[in-house]
Every structure is written in structure tokens, then in C-alpha cells.
C-alpha positions as CSV (number, residue, x, y, z in Angstrom):
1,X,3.2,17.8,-0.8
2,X,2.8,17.9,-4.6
3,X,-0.9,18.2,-5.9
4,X,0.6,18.0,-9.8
5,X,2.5,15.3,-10.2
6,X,0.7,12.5,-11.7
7,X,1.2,9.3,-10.2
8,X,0.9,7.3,-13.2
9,X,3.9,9.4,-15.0
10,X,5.7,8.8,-11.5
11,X,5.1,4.8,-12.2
12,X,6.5,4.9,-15.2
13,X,9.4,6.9,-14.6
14,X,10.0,4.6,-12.1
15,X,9.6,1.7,-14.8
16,X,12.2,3.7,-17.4
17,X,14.8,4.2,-14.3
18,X,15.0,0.6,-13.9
19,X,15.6,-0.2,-17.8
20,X,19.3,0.5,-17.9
21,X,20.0,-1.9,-15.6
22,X,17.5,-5.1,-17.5
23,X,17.9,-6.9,-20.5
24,X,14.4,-6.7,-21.8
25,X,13.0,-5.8,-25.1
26,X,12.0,-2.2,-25.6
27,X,8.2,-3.4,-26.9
28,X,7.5,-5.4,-23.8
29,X,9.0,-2.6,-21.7
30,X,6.9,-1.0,-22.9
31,X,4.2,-3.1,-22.5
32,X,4.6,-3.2,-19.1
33,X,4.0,0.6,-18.7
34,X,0.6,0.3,-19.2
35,X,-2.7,-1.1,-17.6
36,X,-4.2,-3.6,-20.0
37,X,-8.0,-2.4,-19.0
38,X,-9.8,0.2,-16.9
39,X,-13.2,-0.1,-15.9
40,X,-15.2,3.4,-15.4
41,X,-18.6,3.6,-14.3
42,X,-21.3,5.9,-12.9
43,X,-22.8,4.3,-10.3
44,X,-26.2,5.9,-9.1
45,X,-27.0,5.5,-5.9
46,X,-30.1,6.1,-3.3
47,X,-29.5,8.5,-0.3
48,X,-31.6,8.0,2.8
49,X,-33.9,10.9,2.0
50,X,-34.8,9.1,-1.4
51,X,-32.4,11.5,-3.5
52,X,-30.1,10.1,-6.2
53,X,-26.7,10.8,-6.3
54,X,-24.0,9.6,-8.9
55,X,-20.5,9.0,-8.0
56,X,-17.4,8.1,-10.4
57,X,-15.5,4.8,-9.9
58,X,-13.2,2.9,-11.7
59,X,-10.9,-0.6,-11.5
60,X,-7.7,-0.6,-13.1
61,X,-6.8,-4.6,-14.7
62,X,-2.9,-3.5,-14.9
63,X,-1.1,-6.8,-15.8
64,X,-2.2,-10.6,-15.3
65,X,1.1,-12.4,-16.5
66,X,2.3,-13.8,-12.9
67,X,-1.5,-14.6,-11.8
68,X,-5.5,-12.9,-11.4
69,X,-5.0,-9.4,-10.4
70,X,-5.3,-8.0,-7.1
71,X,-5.4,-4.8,-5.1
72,X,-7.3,-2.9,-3.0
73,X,-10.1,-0.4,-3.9
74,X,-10.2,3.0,-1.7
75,X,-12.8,5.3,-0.9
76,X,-11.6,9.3,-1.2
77,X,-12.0,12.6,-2.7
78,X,-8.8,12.7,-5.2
79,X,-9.5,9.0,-6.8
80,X,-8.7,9.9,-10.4
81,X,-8.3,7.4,-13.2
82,X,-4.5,7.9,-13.8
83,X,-4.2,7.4,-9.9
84,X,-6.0,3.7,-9.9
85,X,-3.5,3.3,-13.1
86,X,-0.8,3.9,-10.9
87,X,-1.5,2.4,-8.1
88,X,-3.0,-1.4,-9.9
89,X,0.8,-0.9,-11.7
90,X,2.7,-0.3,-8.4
91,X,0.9,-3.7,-7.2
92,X,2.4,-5.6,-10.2
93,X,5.5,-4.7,-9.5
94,X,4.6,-5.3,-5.3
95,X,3.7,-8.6,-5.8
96,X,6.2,-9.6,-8.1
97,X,9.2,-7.8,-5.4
98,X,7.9,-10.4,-2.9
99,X,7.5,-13.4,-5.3
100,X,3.8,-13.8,-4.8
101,X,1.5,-15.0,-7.9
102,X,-0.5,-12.4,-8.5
103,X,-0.4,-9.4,-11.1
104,X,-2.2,-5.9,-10.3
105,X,-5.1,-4.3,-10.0
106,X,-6.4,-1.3,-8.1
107,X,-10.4,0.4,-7.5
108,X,-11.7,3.9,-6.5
109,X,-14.7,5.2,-6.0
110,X,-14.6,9.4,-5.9
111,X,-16.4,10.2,-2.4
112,X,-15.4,11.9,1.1
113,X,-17.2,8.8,2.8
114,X,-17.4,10.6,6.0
115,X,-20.1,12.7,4.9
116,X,-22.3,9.4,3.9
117,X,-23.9,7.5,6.6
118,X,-23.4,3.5,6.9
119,X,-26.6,2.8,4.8
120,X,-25.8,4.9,2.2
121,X,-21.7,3.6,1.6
122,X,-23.6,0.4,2.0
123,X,-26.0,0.9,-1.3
124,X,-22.8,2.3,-2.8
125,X,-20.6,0.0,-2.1
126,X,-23.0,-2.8,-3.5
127,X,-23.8,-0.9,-6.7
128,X,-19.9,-0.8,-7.2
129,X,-19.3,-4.5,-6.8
130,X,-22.7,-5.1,-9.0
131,X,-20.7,-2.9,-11.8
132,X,-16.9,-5.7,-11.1
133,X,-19.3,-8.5,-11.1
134,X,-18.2,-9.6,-14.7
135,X,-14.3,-9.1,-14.4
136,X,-14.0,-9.8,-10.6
137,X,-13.6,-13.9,-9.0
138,X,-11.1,-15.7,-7.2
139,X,-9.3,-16.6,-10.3
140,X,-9.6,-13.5,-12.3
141,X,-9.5,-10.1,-9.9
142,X,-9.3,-10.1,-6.7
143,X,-10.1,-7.0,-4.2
144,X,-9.0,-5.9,-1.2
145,X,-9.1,-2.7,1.5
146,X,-7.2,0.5,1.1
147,X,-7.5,3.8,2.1
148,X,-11.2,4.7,4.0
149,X,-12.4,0.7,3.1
150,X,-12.2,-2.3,5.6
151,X,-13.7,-5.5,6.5
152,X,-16.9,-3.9,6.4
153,X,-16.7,-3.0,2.7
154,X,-15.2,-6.3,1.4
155,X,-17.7,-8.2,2.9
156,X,-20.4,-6.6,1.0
157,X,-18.7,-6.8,-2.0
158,X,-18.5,-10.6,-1.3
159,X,-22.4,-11.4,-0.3
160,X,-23.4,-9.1,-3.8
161,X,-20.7,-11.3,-5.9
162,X,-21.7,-14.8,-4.0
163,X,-25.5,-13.4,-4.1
164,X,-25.9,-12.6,-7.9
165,X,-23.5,-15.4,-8.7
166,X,-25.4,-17.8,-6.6
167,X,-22.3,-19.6,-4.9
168,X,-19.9,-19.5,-2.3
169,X,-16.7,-18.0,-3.5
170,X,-15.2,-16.2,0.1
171,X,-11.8,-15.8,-2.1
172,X,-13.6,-13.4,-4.2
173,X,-11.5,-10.9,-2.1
174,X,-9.7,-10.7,0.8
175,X,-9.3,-8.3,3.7
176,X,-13.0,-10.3,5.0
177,X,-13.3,-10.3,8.8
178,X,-12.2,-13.3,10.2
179,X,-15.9,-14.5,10.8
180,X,-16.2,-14.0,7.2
181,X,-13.4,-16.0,6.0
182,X,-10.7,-13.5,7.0
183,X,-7.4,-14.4,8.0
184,X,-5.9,-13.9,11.0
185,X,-3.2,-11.5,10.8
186,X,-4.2,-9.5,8.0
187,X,-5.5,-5.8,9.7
188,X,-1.6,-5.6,11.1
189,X,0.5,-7.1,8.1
190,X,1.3,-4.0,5.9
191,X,2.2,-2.1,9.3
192,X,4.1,-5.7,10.0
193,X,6.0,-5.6,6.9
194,X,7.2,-1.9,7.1
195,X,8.6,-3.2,10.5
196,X,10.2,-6.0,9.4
197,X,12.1,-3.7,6.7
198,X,12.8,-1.4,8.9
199,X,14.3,-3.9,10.8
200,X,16.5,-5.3,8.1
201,X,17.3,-1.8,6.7
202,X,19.3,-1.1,9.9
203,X,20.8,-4.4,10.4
204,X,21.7,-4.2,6.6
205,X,23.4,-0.7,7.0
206,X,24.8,-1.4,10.3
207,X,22.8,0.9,12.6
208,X,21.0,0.2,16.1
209,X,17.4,0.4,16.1
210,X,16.9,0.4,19.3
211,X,16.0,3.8,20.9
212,X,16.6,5.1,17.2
213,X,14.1,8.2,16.8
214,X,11.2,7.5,14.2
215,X,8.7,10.0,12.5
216,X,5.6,8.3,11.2
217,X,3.5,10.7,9.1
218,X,-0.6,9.2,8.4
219,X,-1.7,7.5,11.5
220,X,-4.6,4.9,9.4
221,X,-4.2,1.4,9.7
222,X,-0.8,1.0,8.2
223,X,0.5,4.0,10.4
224,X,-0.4,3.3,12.9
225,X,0.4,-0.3,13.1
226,X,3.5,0.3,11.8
227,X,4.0,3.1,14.6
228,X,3.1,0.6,17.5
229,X,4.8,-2.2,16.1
230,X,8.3,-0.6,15.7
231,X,7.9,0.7,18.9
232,X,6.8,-2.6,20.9
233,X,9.0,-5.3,19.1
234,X,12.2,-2.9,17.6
235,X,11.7,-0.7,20.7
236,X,12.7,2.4,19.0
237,X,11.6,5.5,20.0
238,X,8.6,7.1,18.3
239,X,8.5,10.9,18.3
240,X,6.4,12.4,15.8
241,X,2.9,10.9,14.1
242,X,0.2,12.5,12.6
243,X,-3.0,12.4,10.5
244,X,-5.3,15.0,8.7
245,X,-5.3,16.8,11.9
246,X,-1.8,17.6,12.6
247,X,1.6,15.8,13.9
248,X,2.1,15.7,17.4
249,X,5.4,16.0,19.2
250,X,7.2,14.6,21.6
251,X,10.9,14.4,22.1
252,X,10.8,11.0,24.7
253,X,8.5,9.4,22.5
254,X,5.1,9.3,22.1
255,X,2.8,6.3,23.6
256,X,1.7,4.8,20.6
257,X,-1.5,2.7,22.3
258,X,-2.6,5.8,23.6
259,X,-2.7,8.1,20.9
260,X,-4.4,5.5,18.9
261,X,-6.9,5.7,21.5
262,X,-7.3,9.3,21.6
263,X,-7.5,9.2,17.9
264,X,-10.4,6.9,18.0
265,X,-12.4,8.4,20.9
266,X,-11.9,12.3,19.4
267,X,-11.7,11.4,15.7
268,X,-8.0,13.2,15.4
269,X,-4.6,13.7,17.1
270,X,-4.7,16.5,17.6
271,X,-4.7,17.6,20.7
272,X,-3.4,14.3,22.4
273,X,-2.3,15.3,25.5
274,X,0.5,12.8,25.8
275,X,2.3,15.5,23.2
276,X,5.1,18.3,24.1
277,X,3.8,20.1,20.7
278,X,2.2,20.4,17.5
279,X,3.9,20.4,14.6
280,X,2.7,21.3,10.4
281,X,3.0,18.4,8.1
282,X,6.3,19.4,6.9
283,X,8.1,20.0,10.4
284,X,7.2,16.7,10.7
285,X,8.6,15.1,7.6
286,X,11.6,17.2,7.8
287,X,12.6,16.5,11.2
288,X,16.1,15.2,12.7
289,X,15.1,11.2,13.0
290,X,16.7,8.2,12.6
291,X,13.8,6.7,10.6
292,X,11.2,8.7,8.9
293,X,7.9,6.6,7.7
294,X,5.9,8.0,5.0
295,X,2.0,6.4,5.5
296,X,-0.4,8.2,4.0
297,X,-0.8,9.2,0.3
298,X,1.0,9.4,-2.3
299,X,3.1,12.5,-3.8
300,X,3.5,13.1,0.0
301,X,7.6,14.3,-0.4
302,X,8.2,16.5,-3.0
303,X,11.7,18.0,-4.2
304,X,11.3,21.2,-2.2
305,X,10.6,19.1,1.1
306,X,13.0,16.4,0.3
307,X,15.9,18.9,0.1
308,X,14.8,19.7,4.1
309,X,14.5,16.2,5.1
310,X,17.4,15.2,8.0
311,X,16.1,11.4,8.5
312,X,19.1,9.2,7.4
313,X,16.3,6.1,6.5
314,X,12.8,6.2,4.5
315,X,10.5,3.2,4.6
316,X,7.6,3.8,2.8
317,X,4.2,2.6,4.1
318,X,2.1,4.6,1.5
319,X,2.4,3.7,-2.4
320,X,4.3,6.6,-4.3
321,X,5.0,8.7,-1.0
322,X,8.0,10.2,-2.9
323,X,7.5,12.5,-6.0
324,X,10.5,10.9,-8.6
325,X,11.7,14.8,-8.0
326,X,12.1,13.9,-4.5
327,X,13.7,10.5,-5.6
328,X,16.5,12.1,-7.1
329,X,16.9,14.6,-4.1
330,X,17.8,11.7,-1.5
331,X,19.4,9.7,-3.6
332,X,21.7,12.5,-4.2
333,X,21.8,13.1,-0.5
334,X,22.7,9.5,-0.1
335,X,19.3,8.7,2.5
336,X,18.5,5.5,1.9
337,X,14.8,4.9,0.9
338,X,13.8,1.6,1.1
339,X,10.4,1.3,-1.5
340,X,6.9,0.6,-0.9
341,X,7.1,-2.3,-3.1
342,X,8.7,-4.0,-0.7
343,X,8.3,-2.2,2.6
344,X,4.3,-2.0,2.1
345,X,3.8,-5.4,0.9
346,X,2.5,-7.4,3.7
347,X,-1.0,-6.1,3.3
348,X,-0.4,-8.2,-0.3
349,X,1.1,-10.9,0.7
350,X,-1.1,-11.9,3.9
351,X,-4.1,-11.4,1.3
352,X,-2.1,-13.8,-0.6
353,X,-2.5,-16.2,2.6
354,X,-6.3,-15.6,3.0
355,X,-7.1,-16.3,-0.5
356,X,-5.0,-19.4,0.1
357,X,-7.0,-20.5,2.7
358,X,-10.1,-19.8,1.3
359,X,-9.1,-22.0,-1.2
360,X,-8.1,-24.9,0.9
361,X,-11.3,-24.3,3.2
362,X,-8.7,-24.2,5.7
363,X,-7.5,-21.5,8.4
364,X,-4.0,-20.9,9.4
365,X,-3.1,-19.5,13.0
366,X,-1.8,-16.1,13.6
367,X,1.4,-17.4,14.2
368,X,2.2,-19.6,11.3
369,X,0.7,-16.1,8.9
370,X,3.2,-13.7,11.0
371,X,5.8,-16.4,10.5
372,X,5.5,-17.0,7.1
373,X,5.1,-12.9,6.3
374,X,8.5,-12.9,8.1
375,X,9.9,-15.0,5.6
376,X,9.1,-13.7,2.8
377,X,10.0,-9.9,3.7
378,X,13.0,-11.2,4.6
379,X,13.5,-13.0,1.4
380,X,12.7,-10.2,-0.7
381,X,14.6,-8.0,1.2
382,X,17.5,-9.8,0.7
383,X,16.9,-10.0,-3.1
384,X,16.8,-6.7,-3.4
385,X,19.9,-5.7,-1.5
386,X,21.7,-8.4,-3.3
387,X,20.3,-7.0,-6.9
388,X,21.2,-3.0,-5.4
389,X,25.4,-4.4,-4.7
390,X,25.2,-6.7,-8.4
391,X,23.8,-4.1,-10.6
392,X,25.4,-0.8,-9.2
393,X,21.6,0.4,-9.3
394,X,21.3,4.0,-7.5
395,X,19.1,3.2,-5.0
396,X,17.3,0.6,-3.6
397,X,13.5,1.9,-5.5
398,X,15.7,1.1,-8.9
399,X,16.8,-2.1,-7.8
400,X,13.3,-3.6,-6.8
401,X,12.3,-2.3,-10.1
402,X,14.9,-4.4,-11.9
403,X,13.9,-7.7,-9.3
404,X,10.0,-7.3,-10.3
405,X,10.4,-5.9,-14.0
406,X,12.7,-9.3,-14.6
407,X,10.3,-11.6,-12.7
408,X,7.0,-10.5,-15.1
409,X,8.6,-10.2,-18.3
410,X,9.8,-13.5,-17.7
411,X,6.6,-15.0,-16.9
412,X,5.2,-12.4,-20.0
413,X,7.8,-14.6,-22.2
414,X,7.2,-17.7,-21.1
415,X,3.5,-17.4,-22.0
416,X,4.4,-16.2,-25.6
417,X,1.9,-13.9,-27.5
418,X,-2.0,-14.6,-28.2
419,X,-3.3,-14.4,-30.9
């Protein structure tokens, strides 16, 4: 893993990639390289023994052109203001590879949350969502969970917004418990959605998925639901997994349902005993699979590991897994990586869905969400290979690019310039 590559270069390198093969204007390009606000704020907050801490956080507004922004907001150590830059431009381009009306955003909040009890992240939590108050609504910015933030989270960040704006506005973000104005299907759709490509991926390049071997490295909610859902409904075999604890290891496959309950009664994998062995990060990424799925944070693959890496497919569950370094690498290599802009986009587009619904005051079932995720994936997928075969794009990363750069420069021209 790379600790120095900046993630907001990464994005745009990604961006410049993709401009040889688009017939766009060098200014709005360029343009579209950069976040068109960033929020940062110190946001003091009350411990439970009546101290005062302070804690950085940000919100990155990256592009509006296609619709209000929208991304998640993550609790963790390494939030940095060029990562929430990154990672609010990766959900432009996410939501515009899947054809959804929305541009990007993306929140942080520096802090290891595990070392904060319940009624602290609380106070925190609301102090943050006092601080998007003014440039957060259903039809302006719209939040959602990431990394160490769930239900729990968003729905205080609703009750402060409805609270100090003295309304009802459930669609001020989405990711809400169910009870809350969630949507069914929502906790399992970015783990759905790196399924579904991986899915298409090997009917696309002609390969059997089932009993295919499968490495999934991060074991949170995407992980892991990814993990369990290529393993019930592809039934490929899972080998590998693993979290900040370690991988485990086992050659005929690992039981998905029971490491995630080993994981949540002990806190970590490690030491699952349904595993043959432990392995380091690295063995893990760089083993002999079928399918290796990169879950957990960014710059997770650089050059060095990507040279070691045997799996013949990448789908990306995490945003910016792969170092551009490491891009090159397997492209070279000819291992085809299918992006996070696609293959991570369900957690997007089933917010998509509940924001709908809240608007309509109306709840889909879990079947028509799943159904309609399916659809779209699918869609998108499609686009993209079609784009990768017309364009004689290197890989399939570039070819999303040139799919989701086209689709919000258009709407960027369409809108014209003001003032």
C-alpha cells in the first residue's frame, strides 16, 4: 500500500488519461479537475468528562452540473482535505458512469471513532451537520454513509437539519434506517453492485464464475457483502478476506456467514477458526485467484504490489484502490480492472432510489430496488464495454472516464456560463 500518493493527483490523472480519447475543450477539462468548493471547519466538541476537544472536518461541493451533490461522509484517522477532494470528484464521475442525476460531493471528519463512546460521536456528529446546515438539503447536497458512518450517523444528521430547519425533509440524506425513511435494499447495494459486475465481467470475457477462486481484501460493509453475495448467488468460491486484523485463508473456501459472525462477536478475523491460515495484506492481494476484490481504502495496490498480483480480474469495491502507478502495471499485464465508478456504484444509485422515495412519500419493496439496481449496472456496464471496443481506450478505468467526462460536460454545455 502507498501512504504518498495523493488521491486527488490520482483523480485527475485519471481525468487527463481519458482526454485523448473526448472531444472536449481544454478550459472545461479543466474545469472538471477541480472541486468548485470545500467546506473546512473546527468543530468543538464536549467529551463525557466535560473536556473540550476539537476535531478537523471538511465537505467537498465537487461539481453540480448533472444535479445536487451527493456522497457519503466517513469517519477516520487519514481524512485529509485533498482526499474528500478526491473522493466528492470520483462520485461525479460515479454517478454520471451509471446515468444517475446527481453531481459529487464527499465529507470527513479526522477521528479514530472507536476510541469515542456513542455519546460523544453523537455530539460530534451533530456539531458537523450544524456546520452543512447552510449548503446541505434535498435539492442542494445530499449525504450519505462511508467508511466507520451508518444509519446511526445519518439519522442524526437528519433530526439536527429537520430540527434547526424546523421541517420534515427525510431526503436531506440517505443511507437513514428504514424506520427512518431508509430504503430497503440500501446496507447491501454497493456489495450488490460489485456482484453484478463481477458477474458481467466474466460473462463479458467469457470465463465461468462459478467455483472461480475470489480474494476479497476489507471485510466492512461493502466487503463483506460483496464477499457473501458472490458467494451465495455467483457461487464462486471465496478463499481469502480480511480486515485491519489480517487475511484469512482457506483453499476450499471460506464460509462467508460465519466469518462475518466471528468478525462481529470478536471485533476482527483474525483468528476465525473456519481458516487453514493467516496471511499479510500483500499475500493476500497477490495471490493466484480468479477474481481479486479490492474493499477497503484507497491507494491500497501500488506499482511494487501490482507487478506481484496473479488475479486475471479486479473489481473494485473501494474508490481509488489502485495507485495510477499500479494502473499502468495491469494494464500492461493485460488484467482487466473493472473501476469503482462502476463496480462500487450501487451504494449511489440505491441512495438515488431512497431520495426518490422520500420524495414521492412513497416506499418501494426490496425487490423492485434490487431489480431496478440490476438494471442499471447492467446498463452501464454495457456502456462502458461498448465505449472500451469504439474508442480503443486501454482499459476499462479510461473508458468509464470518457462515458462520464462526456455525460457532465454535456450537461456543463447545455447550461451555458453564469454570469
Amino acid at each position: 500500500m502507498s501512504d504518498d500518493v495523493n488521491p486527488f493527483e490520482s483523480l485527475q490523472e485519471q481525468i487527463d488519461d481519458a482526454a485523448a480519447y473526448i472531444d472536449v475543450a481544454p478550459d472545461v477539462l479543466e474545469r472538471l479537475k477541480h472541486p468548485e468548493r470545500v467546506l473546512e471547519a473546527n468543530l468543538s466538541v464536549e467529551m463525557d468528562d466535560g473536556s473540550i476537544e476539537v476535531f478537523k472536518a471538511f465537505r467537498s461541493q465537487f461539481n453540480g452540473d448533472r444535479g445536487p451533490y451527493k456522497g457519503g461522509i466517513r469517519y477516520h484517522p487519514n481524512v485529509s482535505r485533498d482526499e474528500v477532494k478526491a473522493l466528492s470528484g470520483w462520485m461525479v464521475y460515479k454517478s454520471a458512469t451509471v446515468d444517475i442525476p446527481y453531481g459529487g460531493g464527499k465529507g470527513g471528519i479526522v477521528i479514530d471513532p472507536r476510541k469515542y463512546s456513542a455519546n460523544e460521536i453523537e455530539r460530534l456528529t451533530r456539531a458537523y451537520a450544524t456546520e452543512l446546515r447552510p449548503i446541505i438539503g434535498p435539492d442542494k447536497d445530499i449525504p450519505a454513509p462511508d467508511v466507520n458512518t451508518g444509519q446511526r450517523e445519518m439519522n442524526w444528521i437528519k433530526d439536527t437539519y429537520e430540527t434547526l430547519e424546523n421541517t420534515t425533509a427525510p431526503g436531506t440524506v440517505t443511507g437513514k434506517a428504514p424506520t427512518s425513511g431508509g430504503s430497503a435494499g440500501r446496507v447491501k447495494a454497493t456489495g450488490r453492485s460489485v456482484m453484478l459486475t463481477a458477474r458481467e465481467a466474466f460473462e463479458y470475457l467469457g470465463k465461468e464464475v462459478e467455483s472461480a477462486t475470489v480474494a476479497v481484501q476489507g471485510f466492512g460493509n461493502a466487503g463483506s457483502v460483496a464477499a457473501g453475495l458472490i458467494d451465495e448467488e455467483l457461487n464462486a468460491n471465496i478463499v481469502a478476506v480480511s480486515d485491519s486484523s489480517g487475511a484469512i485463508y482457506n483453499s476450499d473456501g471460506l464460509d462467508i456467514a460465519d466469518a462475518r459472525s466471528h468478525k462481529n462477536s470478536t471485533g476482527q478475523l483474525s483468528g476465525y477458526g473456519g481458516a487453514s491460515k493467516e496471511l499479510t495484506n500483500r499475500e493476500l492481494l497477490t495471490l493466484d485467484v480468479d477474481l481479486l476484490v479490492p474493499a477497503a481504502l484507497e491507494n491500497a495496490i501500488d506499482a511494487s504490489i501490482a507487478a506481484d498480483v496473479e488475479a486475471d480480474i479486479i473489481v473494485e469495491a473501494a474508490n481509488g484502490p489502485l495507485t495510477p502507478d499500479a494502473d499502468d502495471e495491469l494494464t500492461d499485464r493485460d488484467v482487466a480492472v473493472f473501476p469503482d465508478i462502476l463496480a462500487n456504484a450501487g451504494g449511489v444509485t440505491v441512495s438515488y432510489f431512497e431520495w426518490v422515495q422520500n420524495r414521492q412519500r412513497f416506499h418501494w419493496t426490496e425487490e423492485r430496488v434490487n431489480e431496478e439496481l440490476e438494471r442499471i449496472i447492467c446498463d452501464a456496464f454495457d456502456t462502458l464495454t461498448d465505449r472500451y471496443e469504439g474508442t480503443d481506450a486501454p482499459n476499462y478505468r479510461t473508458a468509464a472516464y470518457v462515458v462520464s467526462i462526456e455525460r457532465v460536460a454535456h450537461a456543463a454545455k447545455e447550461a451555458g456560463q453564469f454570469p
